[in-house]
N, C-alpha and C positions, 0 to 999 in steps of 0.2 A: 361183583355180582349184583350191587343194589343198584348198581347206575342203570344197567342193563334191565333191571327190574321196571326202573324208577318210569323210562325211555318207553317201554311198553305202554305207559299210560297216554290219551289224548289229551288235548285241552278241547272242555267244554263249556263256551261262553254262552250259554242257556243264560243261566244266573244274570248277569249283565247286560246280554239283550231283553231281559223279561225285565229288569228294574228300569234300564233307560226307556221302553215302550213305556210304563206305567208311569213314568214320570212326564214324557212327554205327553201324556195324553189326562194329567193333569191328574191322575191318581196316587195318593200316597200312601195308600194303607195297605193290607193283604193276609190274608190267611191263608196256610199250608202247613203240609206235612211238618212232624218237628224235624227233620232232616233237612229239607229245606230254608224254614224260616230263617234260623240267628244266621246261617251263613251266604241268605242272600239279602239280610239286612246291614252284615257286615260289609259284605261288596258293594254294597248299593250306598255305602257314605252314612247310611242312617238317611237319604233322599226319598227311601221308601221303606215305610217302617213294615214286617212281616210278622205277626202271630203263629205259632203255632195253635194246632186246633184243639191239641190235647198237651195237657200239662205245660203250659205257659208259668214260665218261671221268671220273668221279668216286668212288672208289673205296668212300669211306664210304658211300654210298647202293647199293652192287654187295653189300657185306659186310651193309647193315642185309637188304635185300630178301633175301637171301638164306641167311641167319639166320631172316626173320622167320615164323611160325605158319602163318597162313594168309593167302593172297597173293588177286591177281585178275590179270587179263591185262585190258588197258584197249584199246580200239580203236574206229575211228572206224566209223560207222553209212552213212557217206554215200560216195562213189563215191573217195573217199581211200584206201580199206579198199585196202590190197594184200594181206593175208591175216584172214584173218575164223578166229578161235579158236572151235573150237565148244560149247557150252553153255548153261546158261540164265541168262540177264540177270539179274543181281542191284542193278545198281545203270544205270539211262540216263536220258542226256539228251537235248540234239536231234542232236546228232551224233556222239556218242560213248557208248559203253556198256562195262559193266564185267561181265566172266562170273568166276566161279570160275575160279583156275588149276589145272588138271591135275596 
């Protein structure tokens, strides 16, 4: 029953194309969603550190992002979105897009 559940599921390489863009384009920091952050920071090697926006519970990733140059605000594309950053997409995948931070 679970396999058949499990199989139901897609894979969604959002997460890893939005970390490999932001690294290639020389960005290392980013703020999002806390659903997103720790586990597109853990994909991403720690190559792109992610804050979440609210209740940041890891202090060194709160000090690097916000320390660091030039940042991105990360967020989801698809009906998850409860606030949509506005500006022009510099880095998306299928359900998640990365704009310059503000």
């Amino acid at each position: 029953m679970n396999i058949r559940w499990y199989a139901t599921f897609h894979l969604d390489e959002s997460d890893r194309e939005i970390a490999a863009c932001l690294e290639a384009r020389g960005i290392r920091a980013a703020t999002a969603d806390y659903w997103i952050a720790y586990r597109m920071t853990f994909l991403a090697d720690e190559r792109v550190i992610v804050n979440p926006d609210v209740s940041p519970r890891y202090q060194p990733y709160t000090e690097a992002v916000a320390a660091a140059p030039g940042r991105a605000w990360i967020q989801f594309t698809d009906g998850r979105a409860t606030e949509r950053k506005p500006g022009q997409a510099i880095c998306a995948g299928a359900t998640l897009e990365a704009v310059a931070a503000q």
